[in-house]
Every structure is written in structure tokens, then in C-alpha cells.
FIMI-636425 format. One record per residue (C-alpha): y, z, x. Coordinates in steps of 0.001 Angstrom, whole numbers. Each point is the difference from the previous one (the first is absolute). Layout:
BEGIN
<rec <Y,Z,X>>
...
END
This chain:
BEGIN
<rec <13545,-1526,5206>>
<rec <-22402,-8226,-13309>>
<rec <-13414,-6016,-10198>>
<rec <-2813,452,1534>>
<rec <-638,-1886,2853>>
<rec <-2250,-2912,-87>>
<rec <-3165,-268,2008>>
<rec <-71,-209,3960>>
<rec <3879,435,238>>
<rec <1882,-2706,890>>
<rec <2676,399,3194>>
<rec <2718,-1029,-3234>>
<rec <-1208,2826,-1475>>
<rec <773,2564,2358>>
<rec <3359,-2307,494>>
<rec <835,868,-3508>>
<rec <-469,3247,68>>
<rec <2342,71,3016>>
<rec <2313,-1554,-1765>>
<rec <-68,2740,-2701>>
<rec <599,2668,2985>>
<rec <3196,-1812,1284>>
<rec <1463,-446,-3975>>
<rec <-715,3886,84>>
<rec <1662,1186,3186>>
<rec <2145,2318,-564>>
<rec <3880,-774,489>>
<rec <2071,1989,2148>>
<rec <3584,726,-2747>>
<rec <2649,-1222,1391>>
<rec <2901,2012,975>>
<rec <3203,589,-1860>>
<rec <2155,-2839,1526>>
<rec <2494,1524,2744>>
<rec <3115,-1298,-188>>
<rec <1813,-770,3352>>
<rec <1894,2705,1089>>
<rec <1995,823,3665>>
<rec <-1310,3249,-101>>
<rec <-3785,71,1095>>
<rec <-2871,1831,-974>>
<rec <317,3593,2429>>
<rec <-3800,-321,15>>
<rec <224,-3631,797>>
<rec <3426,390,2856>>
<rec <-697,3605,686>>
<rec <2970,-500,3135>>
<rec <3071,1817,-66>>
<rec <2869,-1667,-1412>>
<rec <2304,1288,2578>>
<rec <-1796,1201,2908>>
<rec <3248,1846,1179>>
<rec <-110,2726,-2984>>
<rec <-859,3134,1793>>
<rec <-1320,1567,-2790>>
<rec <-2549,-2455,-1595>>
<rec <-1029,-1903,1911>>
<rec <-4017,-879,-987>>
<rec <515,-1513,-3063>>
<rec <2526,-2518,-1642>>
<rec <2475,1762,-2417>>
<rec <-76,-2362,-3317>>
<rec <1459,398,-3603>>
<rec <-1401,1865,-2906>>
<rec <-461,-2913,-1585>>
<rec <-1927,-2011,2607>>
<rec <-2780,2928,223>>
<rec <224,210,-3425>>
<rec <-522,-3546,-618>>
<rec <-3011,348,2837>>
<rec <-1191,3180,-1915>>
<rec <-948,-2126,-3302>>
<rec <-1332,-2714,2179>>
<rec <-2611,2157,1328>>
<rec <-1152,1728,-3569>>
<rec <14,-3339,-1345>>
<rec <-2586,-1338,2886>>
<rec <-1764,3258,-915>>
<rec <-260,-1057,-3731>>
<rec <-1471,-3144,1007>>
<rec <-2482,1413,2748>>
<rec <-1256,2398,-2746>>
<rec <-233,-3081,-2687>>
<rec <-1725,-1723,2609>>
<rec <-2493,3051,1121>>
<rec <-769,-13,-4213>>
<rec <-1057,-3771,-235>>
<rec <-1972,178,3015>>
<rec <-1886,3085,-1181>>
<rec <-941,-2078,-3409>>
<rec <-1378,-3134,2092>>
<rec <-1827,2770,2733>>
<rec <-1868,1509,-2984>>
<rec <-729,-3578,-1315>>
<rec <-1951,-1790,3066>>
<rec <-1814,3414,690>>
<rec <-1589,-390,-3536>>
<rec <-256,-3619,332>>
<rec <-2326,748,3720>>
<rec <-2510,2812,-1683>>
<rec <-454,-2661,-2550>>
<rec <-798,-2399,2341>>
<rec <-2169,1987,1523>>
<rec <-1851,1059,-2524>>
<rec <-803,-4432,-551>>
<rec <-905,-451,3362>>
<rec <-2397,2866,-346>>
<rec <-1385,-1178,-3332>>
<rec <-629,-3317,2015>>
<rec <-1686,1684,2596>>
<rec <-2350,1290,-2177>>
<rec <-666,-3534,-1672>>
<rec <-1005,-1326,3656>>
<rec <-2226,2643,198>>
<rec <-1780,-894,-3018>>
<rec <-282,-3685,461>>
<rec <-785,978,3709>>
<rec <-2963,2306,-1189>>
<rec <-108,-2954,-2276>>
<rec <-1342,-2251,2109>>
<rec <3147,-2257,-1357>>
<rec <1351,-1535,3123>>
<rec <2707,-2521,-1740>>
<rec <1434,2755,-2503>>
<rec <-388,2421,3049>>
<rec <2524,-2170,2185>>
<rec <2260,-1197,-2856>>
<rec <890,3780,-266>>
<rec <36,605,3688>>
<rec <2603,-2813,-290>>
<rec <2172,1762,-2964>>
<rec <-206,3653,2399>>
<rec <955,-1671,2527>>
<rec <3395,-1871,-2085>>
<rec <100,3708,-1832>>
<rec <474,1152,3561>>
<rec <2948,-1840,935>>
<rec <1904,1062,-2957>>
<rec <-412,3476,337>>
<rec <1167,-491,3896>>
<rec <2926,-1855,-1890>>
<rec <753,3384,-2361>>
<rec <-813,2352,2783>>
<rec <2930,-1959,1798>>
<rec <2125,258,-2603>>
<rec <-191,3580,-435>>
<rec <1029,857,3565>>
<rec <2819,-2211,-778>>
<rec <1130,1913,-2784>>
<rec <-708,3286,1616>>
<rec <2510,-1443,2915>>
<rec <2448,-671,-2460>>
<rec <29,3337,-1760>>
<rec <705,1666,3203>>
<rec <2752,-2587,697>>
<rec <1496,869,-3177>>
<rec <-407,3909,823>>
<rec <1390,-879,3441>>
<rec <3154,-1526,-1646>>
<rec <945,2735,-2588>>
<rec <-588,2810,3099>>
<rec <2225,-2484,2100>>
<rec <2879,-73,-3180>>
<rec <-119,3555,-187>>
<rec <480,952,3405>>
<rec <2971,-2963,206>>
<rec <1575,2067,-3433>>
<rec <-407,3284,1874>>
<rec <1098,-1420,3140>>
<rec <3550,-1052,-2321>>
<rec <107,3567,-1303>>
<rec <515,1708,2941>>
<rec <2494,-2973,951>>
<rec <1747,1090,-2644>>
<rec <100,3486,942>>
<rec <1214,-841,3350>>
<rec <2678,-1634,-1281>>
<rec <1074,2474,-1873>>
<rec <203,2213,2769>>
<rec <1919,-1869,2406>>
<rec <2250,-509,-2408>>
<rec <296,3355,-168>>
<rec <112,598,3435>>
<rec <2996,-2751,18>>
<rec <1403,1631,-2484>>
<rec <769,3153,2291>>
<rec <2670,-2140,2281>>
<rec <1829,-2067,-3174>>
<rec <1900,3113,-1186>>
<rec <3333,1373,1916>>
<rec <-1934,2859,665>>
<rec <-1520,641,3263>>
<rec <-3841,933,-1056>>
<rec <-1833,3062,1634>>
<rec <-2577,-81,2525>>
<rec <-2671,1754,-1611>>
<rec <297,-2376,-3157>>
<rec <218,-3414,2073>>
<rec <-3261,1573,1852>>
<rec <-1475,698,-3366>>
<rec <656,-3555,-1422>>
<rec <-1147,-1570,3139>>
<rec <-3184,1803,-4>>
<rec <-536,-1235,-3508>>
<rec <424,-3300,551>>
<rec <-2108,-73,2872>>
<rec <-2593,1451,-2114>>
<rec <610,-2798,-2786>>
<rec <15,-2662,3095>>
<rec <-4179,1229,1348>>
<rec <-1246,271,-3696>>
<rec <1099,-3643,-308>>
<rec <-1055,-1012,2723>>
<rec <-3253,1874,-322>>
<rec <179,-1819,-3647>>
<rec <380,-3579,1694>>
<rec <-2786,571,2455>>
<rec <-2133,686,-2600>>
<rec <1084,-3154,-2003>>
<rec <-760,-1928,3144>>
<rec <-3330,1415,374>>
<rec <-437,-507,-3700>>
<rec <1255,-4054,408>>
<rec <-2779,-321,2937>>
<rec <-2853,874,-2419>>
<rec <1365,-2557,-2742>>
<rec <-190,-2301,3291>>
<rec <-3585,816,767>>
<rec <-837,-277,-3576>>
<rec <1236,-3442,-20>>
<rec <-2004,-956,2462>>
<rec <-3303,1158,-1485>>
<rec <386,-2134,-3020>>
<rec <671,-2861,2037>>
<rec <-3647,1018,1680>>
<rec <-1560,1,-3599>>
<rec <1764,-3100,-1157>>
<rec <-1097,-1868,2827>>
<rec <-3990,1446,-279>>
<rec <181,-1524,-3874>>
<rec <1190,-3005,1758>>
<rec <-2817,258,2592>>
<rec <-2099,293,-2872>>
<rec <1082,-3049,-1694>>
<rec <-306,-2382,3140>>
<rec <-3276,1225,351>>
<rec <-1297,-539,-3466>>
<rec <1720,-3705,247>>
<rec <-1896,-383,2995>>
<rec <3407,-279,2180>>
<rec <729,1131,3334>>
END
């Protein structure tokens, strides 16, 4: 068709750790290569190859081998979706741990103001005010990494729903195939066929023709999700960005 950090954080600092969310981003797997081929994708040409048939006339009639070759195409972008879905569930579980823990500093530093506030220590008192405040910025940093991951494990969910709906779509391509082929095969003998079984053919391959199409509407529906997916980690990308020009002191 993603050490401890030193006193009052430095911008680097949250920089760095940036640059530790970009080394992790997940990859989208690449696609088995397609090879060029004169017959398209139904799901990609859905068009009639010869508008003038008046029996099929909704969707292209291709080879076995072309769907078949489109059939593996789609499981194997649904093995890759799911191996995608797996590593992004590993790195989600990861930066939720690493934000409780971070919590749990910035509270502990809390508490520390407190006591040099109570204190009467006013240096120590801001010097930790400072290190909350640097504390602070990193957790907004993890925070905006998580909703990046959680983006990207529903783009990966998005694209194995999308490959099997394209698979099923070729399934029932294949079954409407087969039945105009069978319906063809009425008028090839020397035998004038019956009424009743041309009328029983037809009917079956005009059921075959709306469950694919019912199949490819789906797949489209399906491909407009992984679209809208796409689009929300380009929204959380761009906030870690936002996040980073910020912290460099950038416009």
C-alpha cells in the first residue's frame, strides 16, 4: 500500500537524557521488500481491470499467485507489528518505573527543604529548592517520554490490526477468484449450461464480490487509524523536542 544527576541540573543534562530517549525510540521493521510487479496490490488498485466484464465488475481479477504473494506480505507486516508492539511494551514498563522513582527523590527533597526551612537554613534551603526544581524538569522529560511510548504501542497495535485486515481482505480475493472462475467456467465447455446453475454461480460470486469488498472497507478503515496513529507520535516527538528547546533556553 527511546547516574545520578548532579546538583541544580544543568540544561546538558536534561539534553542528555534526551538524547538517551531518541537512541531508544522504537523502530518501525521494515517491510519485506516488494518486488516490482505489473499486477498491483487489489487493495492498493482496487479498479476493475476490464470495466466491460458484466459479471465482475468491482474488483480487479488477478492471479493466484499475485494475492498469494500479497497474502504473505501482509502476515509478514503482522509479524513485525507484533515484534514491534513486544519491544515497546519492555521500554513502556521501563520509564514508568524510572518516573515513581523519580518521584519518590523529588519527594525525599521536599522533605529536606522542609527541614532546613524549619531549619532556619536559608542557603541549604535554596540549594535544594534549586535541585527540585532541576529534579522537576527531568521528570517532565520522562513523563514525555512515556506518552511517547504509549503512542507508539498503539501505532504498533494499529499496524498489526491494519496487516490483518489487508490478509483478510486477500482471502476473500481469493475466494472471489475462485468463483468467477467458476462462473467462467460454465460458458468454456460445448455444453450449453442451465439457467438455474448460471443463477446459482452468479449469486455466489456476487456474494464472494460484497464480503471482499466489505473486507477492503474494513482494511481502509483499518489503514486510516495507522494514519492517525502516525500522527500522534509525531505530536509526542515534537513535545520532547519542545522540551529540549526549552531546557536549552531556545525559541
Amino acid at each position: 500500500m527511546f547516574t545520578k544527576f548532579r546538583r541544580a541540573l544543568e540544561p546538558t543534562a536534561v539534553l542528555a537524557l534526551a538524547a538517551l530517549i531518541v537512541a531508544g525510540a522504537v523502530a518501525v521493521a521494515p517491510s519485506p521488500a516488494r518486488a516490482a510487479d505489473p499486477s498491483p496490490s487489489a487493495f492498493d488498485s482496487p479498479l476493475p481491470a476490464d470495466a466491460s466484464d458484466s459479471v465482475a465488475v468491482l474488483l480487479s481479477v488477478r492471479t493466484a499467485d499475485a494475492i498469494q504473494r500479497d497474502l504473505e506480505w501482509a502476515h509478514a507486516d503482522e509479524r513485525a507489528a507484533e515484534s514491534d508492539a513486544d519491544r515497546v511494551k519492555s521500554l513502556q514498563a521501563r520509564i514508568k518505573s524510572r518516573i515513581e522513582i523519580k518521584k519518590g527523590e523529588i519527594d525525599a527533597l521536599k522533605g529536606r527543604v522542609k527541614l532546613a526551612k524549619d531549619g532556619g537554613q536559608a542557603e541549604e534551603q535554596a540549594s535544594l529548592e534549586a535541585r527540585v526544581d532541576a529534579e522537576k524538569r527531568q521528570l517532565d522529560m520522562l513523563e514525555a517520554t512515556r506518552d511517547l511510548r504509549d503512542a507508539e504501542k498503539g501505532l504498533a497495535d494499529a499496524r498489526r490490526e491494519a496487516a490483518k485486515a489487508r490478509a483478510d481482505f486477500f482471502e476473500r480475493e481469493i475466494e472471489f477468484d475462485n468463483r468467477h472462475e467458476s462462473l467462467a467456467g460454465l460458458h468454456s465447455g460445448g455444453e450449453v449450461p442451465g439457467p438455474g446453475e448460471v443463477a446459482s454461480r452468479t449469486k455466489s460470486l456476487r456474494d464472494a464480490e460484497k464480503n471482499a469488498l466489505s473486507a477492503f472497507k474494513d482494511a481502509a478503515d483499518k489503514a486510516q487509524e495507522v494514519a492517525r496513529r502516525q500522527g500522534n507520535v509525531a505530536d509526542r516527538r515534537k513535545n520532547i523536542l519542545g522540551i529540549q528547546v526549552a531546557v536549552a533556553g531556545g525559541k
